[in-house]
C-alpha positions as CSV (number, residue, x, y, z in Angstrom):
1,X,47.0,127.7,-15.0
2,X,49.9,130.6,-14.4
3,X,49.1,131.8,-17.7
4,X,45.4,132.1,-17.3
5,X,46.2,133.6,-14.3
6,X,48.7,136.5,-15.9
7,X,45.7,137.2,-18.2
8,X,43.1,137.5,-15.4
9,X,45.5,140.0,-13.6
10,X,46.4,142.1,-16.3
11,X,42.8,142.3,-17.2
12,X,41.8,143.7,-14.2
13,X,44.9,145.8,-14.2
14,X,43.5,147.8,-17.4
15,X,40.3,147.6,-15.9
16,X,41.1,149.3,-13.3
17,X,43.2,151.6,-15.6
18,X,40.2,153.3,-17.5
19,X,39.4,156.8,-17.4
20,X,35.6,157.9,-18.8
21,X,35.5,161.1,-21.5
22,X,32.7,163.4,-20.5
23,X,29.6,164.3,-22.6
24,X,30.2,160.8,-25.0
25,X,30.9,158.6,-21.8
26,X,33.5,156.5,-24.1
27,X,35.8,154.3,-21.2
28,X,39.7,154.8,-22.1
29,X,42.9,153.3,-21.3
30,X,44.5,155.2,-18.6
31,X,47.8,154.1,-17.6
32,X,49.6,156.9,-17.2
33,X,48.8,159.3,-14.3
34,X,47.4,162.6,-15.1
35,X,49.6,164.2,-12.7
36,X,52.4,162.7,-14.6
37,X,51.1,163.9,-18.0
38,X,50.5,167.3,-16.0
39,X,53.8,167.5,-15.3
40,X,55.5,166.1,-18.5
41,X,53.4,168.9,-20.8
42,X,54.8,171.8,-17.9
43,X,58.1,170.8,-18.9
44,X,57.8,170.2,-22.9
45,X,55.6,173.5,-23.3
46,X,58.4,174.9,-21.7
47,X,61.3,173.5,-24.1
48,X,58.9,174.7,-27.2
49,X,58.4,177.8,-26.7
50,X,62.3,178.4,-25.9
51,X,62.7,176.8,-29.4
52,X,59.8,178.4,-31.1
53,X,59.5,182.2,-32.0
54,X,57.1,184.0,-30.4
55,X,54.1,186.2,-32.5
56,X,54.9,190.2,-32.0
57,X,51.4,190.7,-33.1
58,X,50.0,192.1,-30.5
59,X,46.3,192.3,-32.3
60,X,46.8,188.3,-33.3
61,X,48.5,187.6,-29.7
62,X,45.4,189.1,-28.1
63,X,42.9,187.2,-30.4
64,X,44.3,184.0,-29.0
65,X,44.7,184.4,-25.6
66,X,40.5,186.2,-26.1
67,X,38.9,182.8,-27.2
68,X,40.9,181.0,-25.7
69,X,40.1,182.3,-22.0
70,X,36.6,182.0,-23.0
71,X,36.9,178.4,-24.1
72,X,38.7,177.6,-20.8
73,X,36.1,179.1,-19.2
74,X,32.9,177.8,-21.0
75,X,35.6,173.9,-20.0
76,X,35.2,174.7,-16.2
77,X,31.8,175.6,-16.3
78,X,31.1,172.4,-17.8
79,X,32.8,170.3,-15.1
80,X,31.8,172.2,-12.4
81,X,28.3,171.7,-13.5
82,X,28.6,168.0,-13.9
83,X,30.5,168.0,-10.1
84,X,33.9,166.7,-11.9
85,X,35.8,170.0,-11.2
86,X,38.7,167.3,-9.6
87,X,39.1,166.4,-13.5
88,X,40.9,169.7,-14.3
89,X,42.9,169.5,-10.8
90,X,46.6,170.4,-11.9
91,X,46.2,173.1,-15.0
92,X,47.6,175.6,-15.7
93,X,46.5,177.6,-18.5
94,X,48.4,179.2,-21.3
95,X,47.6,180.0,-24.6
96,X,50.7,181.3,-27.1
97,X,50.7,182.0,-30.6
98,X,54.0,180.9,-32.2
99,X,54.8,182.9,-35.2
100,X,55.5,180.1,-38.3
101,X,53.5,180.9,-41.3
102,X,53.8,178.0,-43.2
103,X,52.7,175.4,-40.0
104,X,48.9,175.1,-40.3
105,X,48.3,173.5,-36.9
106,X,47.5,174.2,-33.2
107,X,47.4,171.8,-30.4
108,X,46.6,172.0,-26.1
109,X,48.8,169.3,-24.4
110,X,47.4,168.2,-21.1
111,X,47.0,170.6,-18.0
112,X,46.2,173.2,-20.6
113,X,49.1,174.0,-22.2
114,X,47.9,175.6,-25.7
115,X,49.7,176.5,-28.6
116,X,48.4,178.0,-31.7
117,X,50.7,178.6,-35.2
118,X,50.1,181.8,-37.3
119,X,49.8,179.8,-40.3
120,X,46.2,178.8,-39.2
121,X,44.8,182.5,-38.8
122,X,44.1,182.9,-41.8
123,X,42.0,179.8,-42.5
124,X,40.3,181.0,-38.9
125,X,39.5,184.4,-40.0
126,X,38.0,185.4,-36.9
127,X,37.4,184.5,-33.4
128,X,34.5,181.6,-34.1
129,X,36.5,180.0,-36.8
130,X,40.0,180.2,-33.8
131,X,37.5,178.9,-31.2
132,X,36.2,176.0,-33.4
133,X,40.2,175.1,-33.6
134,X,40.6,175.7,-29.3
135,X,37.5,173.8,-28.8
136,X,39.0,171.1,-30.9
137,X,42.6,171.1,-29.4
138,X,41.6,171.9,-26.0
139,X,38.4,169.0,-26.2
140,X,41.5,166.4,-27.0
141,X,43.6,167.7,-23.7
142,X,39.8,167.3,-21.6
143,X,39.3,163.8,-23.0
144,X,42.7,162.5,-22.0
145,X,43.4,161.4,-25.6
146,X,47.1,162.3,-24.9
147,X,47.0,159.9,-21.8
148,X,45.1,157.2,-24.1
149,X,47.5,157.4,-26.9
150,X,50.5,157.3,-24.8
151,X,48.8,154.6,-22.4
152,X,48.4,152.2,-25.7
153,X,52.0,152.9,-26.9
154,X,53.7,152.2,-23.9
155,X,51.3,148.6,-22.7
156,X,52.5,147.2,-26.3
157,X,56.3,148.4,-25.5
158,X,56.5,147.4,-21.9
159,X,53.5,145.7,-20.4
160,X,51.7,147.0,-17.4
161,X,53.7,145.6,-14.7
162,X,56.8,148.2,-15.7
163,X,55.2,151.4,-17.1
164,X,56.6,153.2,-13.8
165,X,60.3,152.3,-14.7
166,X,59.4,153.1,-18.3
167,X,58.5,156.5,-17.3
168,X,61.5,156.7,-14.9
169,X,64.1,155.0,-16.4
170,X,64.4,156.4,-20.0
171,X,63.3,159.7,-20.0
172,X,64.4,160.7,-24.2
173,X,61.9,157.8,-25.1
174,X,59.1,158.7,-22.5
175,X,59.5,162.6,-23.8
176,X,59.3,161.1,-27.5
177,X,56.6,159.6,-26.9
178,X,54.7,162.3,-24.9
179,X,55.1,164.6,-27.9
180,X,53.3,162.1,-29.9
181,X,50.9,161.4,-28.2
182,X,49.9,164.8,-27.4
183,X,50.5,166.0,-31.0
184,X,52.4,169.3,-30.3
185,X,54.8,170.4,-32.4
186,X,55.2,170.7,-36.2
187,X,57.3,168.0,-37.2
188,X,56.5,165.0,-39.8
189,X,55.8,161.4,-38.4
190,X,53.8,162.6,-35.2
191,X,51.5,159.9,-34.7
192,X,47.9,161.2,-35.3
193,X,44.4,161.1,-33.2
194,X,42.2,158.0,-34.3
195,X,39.6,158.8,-36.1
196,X,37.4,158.3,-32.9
197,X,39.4,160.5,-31.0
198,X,39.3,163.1,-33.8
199,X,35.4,163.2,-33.9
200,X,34.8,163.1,-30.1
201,X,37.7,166.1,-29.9
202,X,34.9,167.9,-32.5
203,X,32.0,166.4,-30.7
204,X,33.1,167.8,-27.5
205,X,34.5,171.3,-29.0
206,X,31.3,172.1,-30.5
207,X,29.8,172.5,-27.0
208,X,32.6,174.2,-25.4
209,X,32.5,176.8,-27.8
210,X,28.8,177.1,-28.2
211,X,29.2,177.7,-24.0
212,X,32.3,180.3,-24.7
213,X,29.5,182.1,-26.6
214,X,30.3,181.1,-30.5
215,X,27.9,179.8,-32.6
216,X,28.7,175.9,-33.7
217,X,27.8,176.5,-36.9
218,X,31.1,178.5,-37.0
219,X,32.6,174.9,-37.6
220,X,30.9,174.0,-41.0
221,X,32.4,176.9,-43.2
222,X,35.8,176.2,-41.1
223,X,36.3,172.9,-42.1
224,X,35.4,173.6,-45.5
225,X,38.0,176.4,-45.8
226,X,40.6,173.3,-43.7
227,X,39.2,170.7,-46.9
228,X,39.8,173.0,-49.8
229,X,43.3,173.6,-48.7
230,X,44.0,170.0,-48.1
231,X,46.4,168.6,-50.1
232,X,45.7,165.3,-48.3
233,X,43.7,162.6,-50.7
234,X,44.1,159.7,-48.7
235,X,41.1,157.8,-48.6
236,X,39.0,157.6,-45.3
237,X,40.1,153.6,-44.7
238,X,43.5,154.2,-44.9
239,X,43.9,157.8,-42.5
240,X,43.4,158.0,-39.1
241,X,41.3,161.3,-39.7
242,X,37.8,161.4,-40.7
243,X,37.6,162.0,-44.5
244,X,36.6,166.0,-44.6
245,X,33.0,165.2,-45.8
246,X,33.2,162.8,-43.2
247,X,33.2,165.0,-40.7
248,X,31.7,168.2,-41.7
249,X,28.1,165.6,-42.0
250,X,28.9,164.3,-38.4
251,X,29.5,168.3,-37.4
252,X,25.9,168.9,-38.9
253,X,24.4,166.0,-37.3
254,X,25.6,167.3,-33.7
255,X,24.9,171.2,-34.3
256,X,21.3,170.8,-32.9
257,X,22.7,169.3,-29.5
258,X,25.5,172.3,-29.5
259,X,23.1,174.6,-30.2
260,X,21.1,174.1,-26.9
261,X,24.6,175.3,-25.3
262,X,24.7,178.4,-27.5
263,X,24.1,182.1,-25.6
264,X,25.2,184.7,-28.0
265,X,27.3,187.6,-26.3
């Protein structure tokens, strides 16, 4: 009886711990606050880019923080459309390109915190091929896939019933685990995006940027530059990441649907 009850009660604790991603209506684990991961990425931005070095180039600098405005615009528009405007309460926008050649990676941890390597640029070319990347980056942030990773890791370390003293009580494991779950920074072993989080992070960028004002189709030709550079021959079944023709045929399957967003500028 007392352990039918425990399961009852923590199944309507993660019930009631589920958070909805807009445009694919997918229900997520939510366990930890977004305030909390609001206020964790403020903090961990921070700490990066003290570490990092900053890009001096001013014409590379200004290409980011360009698409990336317009992404984050075309992101509000969305939710204030859809009357969920109270989704993006707490951010804080930023966009900063860290100069580091050889790191082919960008990532936007929750609240908006958005940081974008120079070894990237030249697989982005131009501003469509950097906004399919922001769209990407900045449609995981949206969709609380940080808050769902992290919400997964820390149920199978600690169980519901202390996540708060988690959080509280050991602060180098809960900043750990923030960073992987969010997927900032450059080093080896972060845990990666499932491959349904991956595709609904594309799914969702696709619109945004076809909203900011960049054609979708922008994507294809991106992600076949990303695949020819790949060194990564892991087969679909064994990565977390869709396999890249994979997901360049999911990208053309959704380009009609993005394209009703699109309004050149």
């Amino acid at each position: 009886m007392l352990f039918k009850k425990l399961v009852v009660a923590t199944s309507l604790t993660l019930l009631a711990s589920c958070a909805t991603v807009p445009i694919t209506g997918r229900r997520t684990l939510s366990l930890v606050p977004e305030s909390e991961m609001n206020t964790l990425a403020v903090t961990q931005y921070k700490q990066t880019l003290t570490e990092a070095k900053l890009s001096t180039n001013a014409a590379e600098v200004a290409q980011v923080k360009r698409v990336g405005q317009r992404i984050q615009a075309a992101v509000e528009q969305y939710f204030r459309e859809q009357g969920q405007s109270d989704q993006l309460a707490g951010y804080a926008w930023e966009f900063n390109l860290i100069d580091d050649p050889k790191t082919v990676n960008a990532w936007c941890m929750p609240g908006g915190k958005v940081a974008v390597y120079s070894g990237i640029l030249p697989l982005t070319r131009d501003d469509a091929g950097l906004a399919v990347v922001l769209g990407h980056e900045i449609s995981h942030a949206v969709a609380r896939h940080g808050a769902e990773r992290m919400s997964d890791q820390l149920a199978l370390q600690a169980g519901t019933s202390v996540l708060s003293a988690a959080l509280s009580q050991n602060p180098t494991v809960t900043k750990n685990l923030f960073m992987q779950a969010v997927g900032a920074g450059s080093q080896v072993g972060m845990l990666k995006f499932s491959r349904n989080q991956e595709s609904e992070a594309d799914h969702l960028g696709l619109i945004f940027m076809a909203m900011a004002g960049y054609s979708p189709a922008a994507a294809i030709p991106f992600w076949q530059r990303m695949a020819s550079q790949s060194q990564n021959s892991t087969p679909e079944f064994l990565s977390d990441h869709p396999a890249d023709a994979t997901r360049i045929a999911d990208i053309e399957r959704l380009l009609p649907e993005a394209q009703k967003y699109y309004k050149p500028r």
